[in-house]
Steps between C-alpha positions, in 0.01 A plus 500: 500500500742787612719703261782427769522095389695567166846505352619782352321813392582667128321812423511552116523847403490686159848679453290766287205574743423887574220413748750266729700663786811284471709687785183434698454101421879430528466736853203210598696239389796574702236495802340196420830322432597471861225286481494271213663447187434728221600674177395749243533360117468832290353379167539666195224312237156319569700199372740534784281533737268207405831286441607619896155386615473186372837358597459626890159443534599116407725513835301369761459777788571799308298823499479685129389846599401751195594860558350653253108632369249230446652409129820443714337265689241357200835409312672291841150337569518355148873386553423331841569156527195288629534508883692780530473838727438852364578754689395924424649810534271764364688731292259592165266804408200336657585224723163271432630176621728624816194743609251193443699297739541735741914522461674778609557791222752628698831298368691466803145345692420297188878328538427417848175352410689227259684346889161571739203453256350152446424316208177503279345296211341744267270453225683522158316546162578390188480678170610320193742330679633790682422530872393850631438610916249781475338597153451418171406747246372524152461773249525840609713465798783331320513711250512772706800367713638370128565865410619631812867519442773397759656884495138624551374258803851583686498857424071523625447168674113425465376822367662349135273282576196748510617699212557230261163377626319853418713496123383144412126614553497722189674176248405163725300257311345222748505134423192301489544236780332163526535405858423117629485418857321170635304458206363847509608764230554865553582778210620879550834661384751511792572297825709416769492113687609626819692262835533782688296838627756751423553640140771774426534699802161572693259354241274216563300400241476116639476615866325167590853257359684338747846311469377203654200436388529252222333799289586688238266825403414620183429831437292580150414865301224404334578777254823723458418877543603794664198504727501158599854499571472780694215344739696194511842706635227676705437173700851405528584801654240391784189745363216331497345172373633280240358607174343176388293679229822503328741235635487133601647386829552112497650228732683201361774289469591452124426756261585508100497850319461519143567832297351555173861641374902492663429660831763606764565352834624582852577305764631627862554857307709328233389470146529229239490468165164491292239179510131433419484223770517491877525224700471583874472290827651436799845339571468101635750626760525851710767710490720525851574848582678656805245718721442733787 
């Protein structure tokens, strides 16, 4: 199906977004209006946004494009109605989901994409009844991102990231984690259940996930340390082999995680409040997004 069979486009944009280049998306729009219908909704809450999403989406025909990071987008995909068309504008810190896809990071080619591209179903996992595109994370990683203030990921853009992540080393306390997939049980102290290759910029520590697959892939520390971490980074980064002396790698479908205390979450970069229980798998239906 092409993007150019549809209604109406709306591009939902945070009113309070540093990263987004508003002179530059209204400049595409203005282009892309002598072609087809659209219009900018500048949102000022998650609520808004969701609320926005799920009464367009309902219109048959429409596009709902994100413009936004991946939480932008994580927070529309969970407001879509069943059936309905997503499209992205990269405009975040990292960019997972737009770079996975292959979209445009330039905003005025990304625009363009939402008239020319085509449509695609694309897996969509489920986490506690949450749906997620590209990673799910628990332990370290969340809390990491959990104290990463909004002031200081504007201000430094991922390298908060990498100095909260050196701080939490000295205080971080792993989980225990009780992993179950097809019958088989797995134990270590923090993973990620991966749908797509890319994680956080240029790190790949499930370089073998695909989007459409029908996969997910979980990725297991055995046991939480500075040196294992480190190796584990090491291979993500594209150096070397995958240290299985210290991590599981593991193909499934359905996977339940059970921590030994309240453990943190994250899912598409965005994290949740505290649970000992995970229930992940893969959504009955795929998500339709607008691509290249």
């Amino acid at each position: 199906m092409n993007a150019e069979n549809h209604g109406k486009i709306y591009i939902l944009a945070n009113a309070g977004a540093r990263t987004l280049d508003f002179k530059g998306l209204e400049t595409a729009c203005e282009k892309l209006a002598r072609h087809t219908a659209v219009e900018i909704i500048k949102t000022t809450s998650q609520e808004q946004a969701s609320s926005e999403t799920a009464r367009l989406s309902a219109i048959p025909g429409n596009i709902v494009a994100a413009a936004g990071g991946d939480g932008t987008i994580n927070n529309l995909l969970n407001a879509m109605t069943p059936g309905g068309v997503l499209g992205i504008i990269p405009a975040g810190t990292a960019n997972v989901i737009g770079r996975e896809l292959g979209i445009p990071l330039k905003i005025g080619e990304a625009v363009k994409v939402l008239l020319t591209g085509a449509v695609q179903n694309v897996d969509t996992a489920v986490c506690n009844g949450r749906k997620y595109l590209f990673v799910a994370g628990f332990g370290f990683d969340a809390a990491v991102a959990g104290s990463v203030g909004g002031w200081r990921k504007k201000l430094l853009g991922r390298a908060a990231y990498h100095i909260a992540g050196l701080a939490s080393f000295i205080t971080y306390r792993p989980p225990k984690l009780k992993i179950t997939c097809d019958d088989r049980v797995y134990r270590g102290s923090y993973a990620l259940i991966a749908n797509m290759r890319r994680y956080g910029g240029e790190l790949f520590f499930a370089p073998q996930a695909r989007f459409d697959d029908g996969i997910l892939d979980l990725v297991l520390l055995k046991r939480f340390s500075v040196g294992s971490m480190l190796r584990l980074l090491n291979f993500a980064r594209g150096n070397g082999r995958f240290p299985a002396d210290v991590a599981e790698s593991v193909q499934g479908r359905h996977f339940v995680v059970e921590a030994d205390r309240p453990t943190p979450y994250q899912l598409d970069g965005e994290v949740f409040p505290e649970a000992e229980r995970f229930e992940i798998t893969l959504a009955p239906q795929p998500t339709s997004l607008i691509t290249p």
